[in-house]
N, C-alpha and C positions, 0 to 999 in steps of 0.2 A: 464838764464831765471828766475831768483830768486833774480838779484843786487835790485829793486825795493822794492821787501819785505824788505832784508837785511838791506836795508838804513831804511825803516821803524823801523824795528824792534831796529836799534841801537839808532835809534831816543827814542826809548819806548813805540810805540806802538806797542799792544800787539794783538789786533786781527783785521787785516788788510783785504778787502772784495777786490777783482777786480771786473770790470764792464764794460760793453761792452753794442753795440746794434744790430739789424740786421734790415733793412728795411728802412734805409732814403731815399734811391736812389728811388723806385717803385714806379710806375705810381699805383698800388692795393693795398691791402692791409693795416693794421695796424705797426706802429710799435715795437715790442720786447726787450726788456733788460733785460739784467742778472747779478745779482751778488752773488759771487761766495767763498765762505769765508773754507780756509780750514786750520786744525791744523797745526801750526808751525814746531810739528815733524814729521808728516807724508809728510809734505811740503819737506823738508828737504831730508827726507828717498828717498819721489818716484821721487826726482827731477832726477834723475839718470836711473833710475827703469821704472814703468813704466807709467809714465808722462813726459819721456825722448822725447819724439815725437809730445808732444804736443804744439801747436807752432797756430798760426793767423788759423783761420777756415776758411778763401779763398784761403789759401794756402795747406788745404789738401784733399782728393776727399770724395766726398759722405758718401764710405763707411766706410773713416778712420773718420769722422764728427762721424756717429751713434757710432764706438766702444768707441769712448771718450763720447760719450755720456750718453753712456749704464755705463759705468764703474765712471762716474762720479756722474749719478744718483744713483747708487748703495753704493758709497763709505758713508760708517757712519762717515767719518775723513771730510768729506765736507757738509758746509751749502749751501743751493741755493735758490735763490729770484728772480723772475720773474714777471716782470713789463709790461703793454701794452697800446700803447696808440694807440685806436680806427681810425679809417679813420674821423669819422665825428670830434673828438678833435684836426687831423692831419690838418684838413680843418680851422674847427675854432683856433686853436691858432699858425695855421702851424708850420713845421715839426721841427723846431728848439726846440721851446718849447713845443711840442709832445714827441719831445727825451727825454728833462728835465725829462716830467713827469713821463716818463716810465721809465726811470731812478729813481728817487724818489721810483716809488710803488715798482722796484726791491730791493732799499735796505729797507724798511719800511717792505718786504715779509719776511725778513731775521729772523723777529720776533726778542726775546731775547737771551742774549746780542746781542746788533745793536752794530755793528763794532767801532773803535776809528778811523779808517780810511780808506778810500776809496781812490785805485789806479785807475784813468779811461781810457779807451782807445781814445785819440784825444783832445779835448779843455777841459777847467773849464766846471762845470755845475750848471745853474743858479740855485738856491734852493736846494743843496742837504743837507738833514740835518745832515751830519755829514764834518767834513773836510774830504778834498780829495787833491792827489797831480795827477792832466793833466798829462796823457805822449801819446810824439806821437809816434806812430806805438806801441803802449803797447802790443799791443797782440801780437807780434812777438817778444815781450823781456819780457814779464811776465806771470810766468804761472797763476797767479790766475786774469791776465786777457784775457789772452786765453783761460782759462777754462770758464768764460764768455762770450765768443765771440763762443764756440762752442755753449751752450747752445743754446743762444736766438739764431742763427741763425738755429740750429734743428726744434728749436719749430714753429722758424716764418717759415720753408720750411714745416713742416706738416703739420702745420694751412693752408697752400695755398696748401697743396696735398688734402687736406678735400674740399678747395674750388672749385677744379678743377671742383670735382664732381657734386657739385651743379650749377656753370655757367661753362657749357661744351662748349667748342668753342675758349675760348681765348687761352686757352695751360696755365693756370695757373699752372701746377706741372710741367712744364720745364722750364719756363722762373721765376716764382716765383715774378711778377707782375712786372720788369724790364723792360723797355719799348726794346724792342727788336724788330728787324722786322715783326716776326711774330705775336709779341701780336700788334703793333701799325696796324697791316691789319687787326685783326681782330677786334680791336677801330673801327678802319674806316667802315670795314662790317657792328658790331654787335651794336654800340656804346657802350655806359659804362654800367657796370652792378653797381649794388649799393656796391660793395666794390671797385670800384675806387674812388682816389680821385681828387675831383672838384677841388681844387685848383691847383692841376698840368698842366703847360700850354698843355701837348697833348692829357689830357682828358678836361681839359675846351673850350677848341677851338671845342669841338663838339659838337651836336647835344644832349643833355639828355634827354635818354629815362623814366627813374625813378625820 
C-alpha cells in the first residue's frame, strides 16, 4: 500500500498528498474531496501498525469508516484538505468538472507547504494546481489515497445524515442520495427536494416542485 509514495519519493518528491472523492454516482447531494498529506516517517512506521487495515472506503463497513476516521483526524503526522462542490455547480458545470473543483479546493485546504505532488484515485484532473500522477483503483493500493477516500466519504455520508433530518421522507441516511429503489419511489411520491440534482436524468424527468 506504499509502492505509489515510494516511487514518488525516489522520484524526489518530498511531500506527496493522496486524493479521492465521494459522491459522483447520487442522484442528492454535493460532491466531497479529500486530500490527505502525511509525514514520510510516520508513513513508513504505521504502514504496518495501525494504518495496516486501511484500504478503499467501499470496501470497509461503517464502523471500520468512522475509527479511521477518528484516528486520522486526530493524527498531528497527517494534513487534511477538504473540498465540495455544491448540487447547483454539480448542475451548472456537471459532475465531471464539479469533481475537478472539489478536487482543486481539497488541495488549495491543505494550506502551507501545498504538496510537490498529488497521487489521485481514477483518471488525470483537469486544473489541478500541482502535478499529480492517475492511479486506478488508488485507493486500494495507496494509503495516502485511502486515507482520502475514507475522509471525504465520512464527511459526505454525515452531510446527507444532517440531511435526512431536514427532507424526511426520502431515506437520505441509508441510501446517501444513491438512486436506489427506495429513494427513486420516494422521487416519484415526493418529487425532488432542493438538494437533488437537476441535471440527473431520474430527477430531471420529474415534475420540480422547488
Amino acid at each position: 500500500m506504499l509502492r505509489h509514495e515510494r516511487a514518488a519519493w525516489e522520484d524526489g518528491f518530498s511531500c506527496v498528498c493522496g486524493i479521492d472523492e465521494a459522491g459522483r454516482g447520487p442522484l442528492a447531494g454535493p460532491v466531497h474531496a479529500a486530500a490527505v498529506v502525511f509525514e514520510r516517517g510516520f508513513l513508513e512506521r504505521e504502514a504496518t501498525a495501525s494504518l495496516v487495515r486501511l484500504t478503499d472506503s467501499k470496501q470497509l463497513t461503517a464502523a471500520q469508516r468512522d475509527a479511521f476516521y477518528a484516528l486520522l483526524s486526530a493524527c498531528p503526522s497527517a494534513r487534511i484538505g477538504l473540498g465540495v462542490a455544491s448540487v447547483d455547480e454539480i448542475d451548472t458545470l456537471n459532475i465531471l468538472n464539479a469533481n475537478y473543483l472539489a478536487m482543486r479546493r481539497a488541495v488549495a485546504a491543505l494550506g502551507d507547504p501545498q504538496p510537490d505532488l498529488a497521487i489521485v484515485d481514477g483518471n488525470p484532473v483537469k486544473g489541478l494546481p500541482i502535478p499529480h500522477r492517475a492511479i486506478v483503483k488508488g485507493d486500494a493500493s495507496s494509503l495516502s489515497i485511502a486515507a482520502a477516500s475514507i475522509v471525504a466519504k465520512v464527511t459526505r455520508d454525515r452531510w446527507m445524515d444532517e440531511q435526512d433530518a431536514l427532507w424526511p421522507g426520502y431515506g437520505f441516511a441509508r441510501h446517501k442520495g444513491y438512486g436506489t429503489r427506495q429513494h427513486l419511489d420516494a422521487l416519484r411520491r415526493l418529487g425532488p427536494c432542493p438538494i437533488h440534482r437537476r441535471s440527473f436524468g431520474p430527477v430531471s424527468q420529474l415534475t420540480l416542485p422547488f
